[in-house]
N, C-alpha and C positions, 0 to 999 in steps of 0.2 A: 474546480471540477465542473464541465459541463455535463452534465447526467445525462442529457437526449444526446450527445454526439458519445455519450460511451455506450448506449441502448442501442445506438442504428449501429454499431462499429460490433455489436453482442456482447458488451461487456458487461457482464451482472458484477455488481461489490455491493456490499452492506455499507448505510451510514455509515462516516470514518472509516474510510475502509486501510486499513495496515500495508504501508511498502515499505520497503530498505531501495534506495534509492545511490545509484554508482554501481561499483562493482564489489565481488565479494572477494574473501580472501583465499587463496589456493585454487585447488581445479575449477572449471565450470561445473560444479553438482551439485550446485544449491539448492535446488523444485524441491527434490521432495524433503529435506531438511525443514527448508522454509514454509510450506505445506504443515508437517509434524510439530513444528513452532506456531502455527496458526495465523502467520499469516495470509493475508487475504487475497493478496497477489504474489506469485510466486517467479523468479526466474534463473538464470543459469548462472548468475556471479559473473558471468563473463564481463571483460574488459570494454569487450564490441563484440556483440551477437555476431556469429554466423546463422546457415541456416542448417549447421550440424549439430550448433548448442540450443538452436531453441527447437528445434526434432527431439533432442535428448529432454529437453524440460520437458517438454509438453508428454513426454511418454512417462516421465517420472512424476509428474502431477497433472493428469490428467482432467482434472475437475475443476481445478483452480485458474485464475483471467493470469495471461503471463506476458511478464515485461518483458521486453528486450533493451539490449543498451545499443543505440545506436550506432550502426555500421554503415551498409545500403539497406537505406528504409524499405525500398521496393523490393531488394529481393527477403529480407524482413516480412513483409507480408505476406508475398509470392506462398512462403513456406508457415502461413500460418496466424502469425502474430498480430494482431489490431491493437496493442499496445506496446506504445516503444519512448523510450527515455532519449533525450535529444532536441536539441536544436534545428531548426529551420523548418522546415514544409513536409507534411507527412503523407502518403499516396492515401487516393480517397479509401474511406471503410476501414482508418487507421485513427487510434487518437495518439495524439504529441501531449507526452508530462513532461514536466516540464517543474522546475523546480519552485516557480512561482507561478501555479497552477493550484489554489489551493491547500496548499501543504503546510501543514503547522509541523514544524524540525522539531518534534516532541526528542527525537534521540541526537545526539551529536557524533555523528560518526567519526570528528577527529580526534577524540575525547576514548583513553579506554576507563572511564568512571563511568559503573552502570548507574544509569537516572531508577532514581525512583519513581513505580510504576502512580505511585500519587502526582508527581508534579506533573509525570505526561498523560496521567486525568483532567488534571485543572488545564493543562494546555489545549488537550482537543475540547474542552469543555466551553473555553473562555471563544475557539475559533468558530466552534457550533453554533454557538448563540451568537456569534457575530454574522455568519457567514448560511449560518445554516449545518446541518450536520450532513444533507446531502452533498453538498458542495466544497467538503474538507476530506482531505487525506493525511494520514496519520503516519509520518514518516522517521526514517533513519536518517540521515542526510549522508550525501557522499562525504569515502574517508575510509569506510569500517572496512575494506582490501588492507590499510596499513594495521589493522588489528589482530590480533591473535582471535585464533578461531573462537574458541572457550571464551573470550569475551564477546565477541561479536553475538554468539549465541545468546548469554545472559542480557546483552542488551535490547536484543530483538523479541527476546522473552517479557523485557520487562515493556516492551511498547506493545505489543500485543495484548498483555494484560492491563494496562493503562488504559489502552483503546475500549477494550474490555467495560471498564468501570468508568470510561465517559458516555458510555450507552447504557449502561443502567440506570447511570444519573440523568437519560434524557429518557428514557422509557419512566421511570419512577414520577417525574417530571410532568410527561404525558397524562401520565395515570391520577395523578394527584387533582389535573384540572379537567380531566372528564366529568366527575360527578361535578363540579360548579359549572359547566357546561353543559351538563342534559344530556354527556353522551354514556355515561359508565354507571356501574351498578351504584345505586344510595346504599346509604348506610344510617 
């Protein structure tokens, strides 16, 4: 993840920040689902954005940074989007994810076995500290279209709450080496 090209592009995400990555399964109405699941980037399930389904995310989750799955990137923008899932070149004030773009496949989207939200702790944990925690995204991997909705849900549950508990363990972390550092309260 480049951080300054997702700041000029207006893209705020938290450390780790939680995608499902591909497309999802049935309509394009995934925003606000995926929003109410928490995660941190939200988008339409589509196959390939138009700019009818990502008009429709963006009114369904309005507050949330929204992927699109690449179509035509430009007109992708044109209508909104500064991030889009895809290959090749992306028009300026867009950023391209990109599947090895930082991304630790904490979920397996070919897989309908829900991961436990512990080992996709240890996973964005182990990429944090390698990578940095800004510079990692906490993913689904393409696949979860071939899944049953009710699973695809619990999986994206349990990566969201995973993600969850690899940031406390780097906040706690923080915390632990401020007072040997001179910046946090003695005890």
């Amino acid at each position: 993840m480049r951080r300054a090209e997702l700041q000029s592009a207006g893209i705020q995400v938290p450390a780790l920040p939680t995608v499902a990555l591909g497309a999802l399964p049935g309509p394009p109405d995934w925003a606000a689902r995926l929003a109410r699941l928490g995660l941190d980037v939200v988008a339409s399930g589509a196959a390939i954005d138009t700019e009818e389904t990502v008009a429709a995310a963006r009114a369904a989750a309005p507050y949330r940074p929204l992927k699109a799955m690449a179509g035509d990137a430009a007109r992708l923008a044109a209508a909104g989007c500064r991030l889009i899932e895809g290959p090749g070149a992306m028009p300026d004030g867009v950023y391209g994810l990109s599947a090895v773009d930082g991304v630790v496949a904490a979920v397996d989207g070919s897989s309908a076995d829900v991961e436990d939200l512990n080992d996709i702790a240890r996973a964005a944990l182990r990429a944090a500290r390698g990578l940095g925690a800004a510079n990692v995204w906490v993913a689904a991997t393409a696949g979860l279209d071939s899944l049953a909705e009710d699973v695809v849900e619990a999986k994206l549950r349990a990566l969201v709450e995973g993600a969850n508990q690899a940031r406390l363990a780097i906040a706690k972390d923080q915390f632990d080496l401020a007072p040997a550092a001179g910046r946090g309260p003695s005890s």
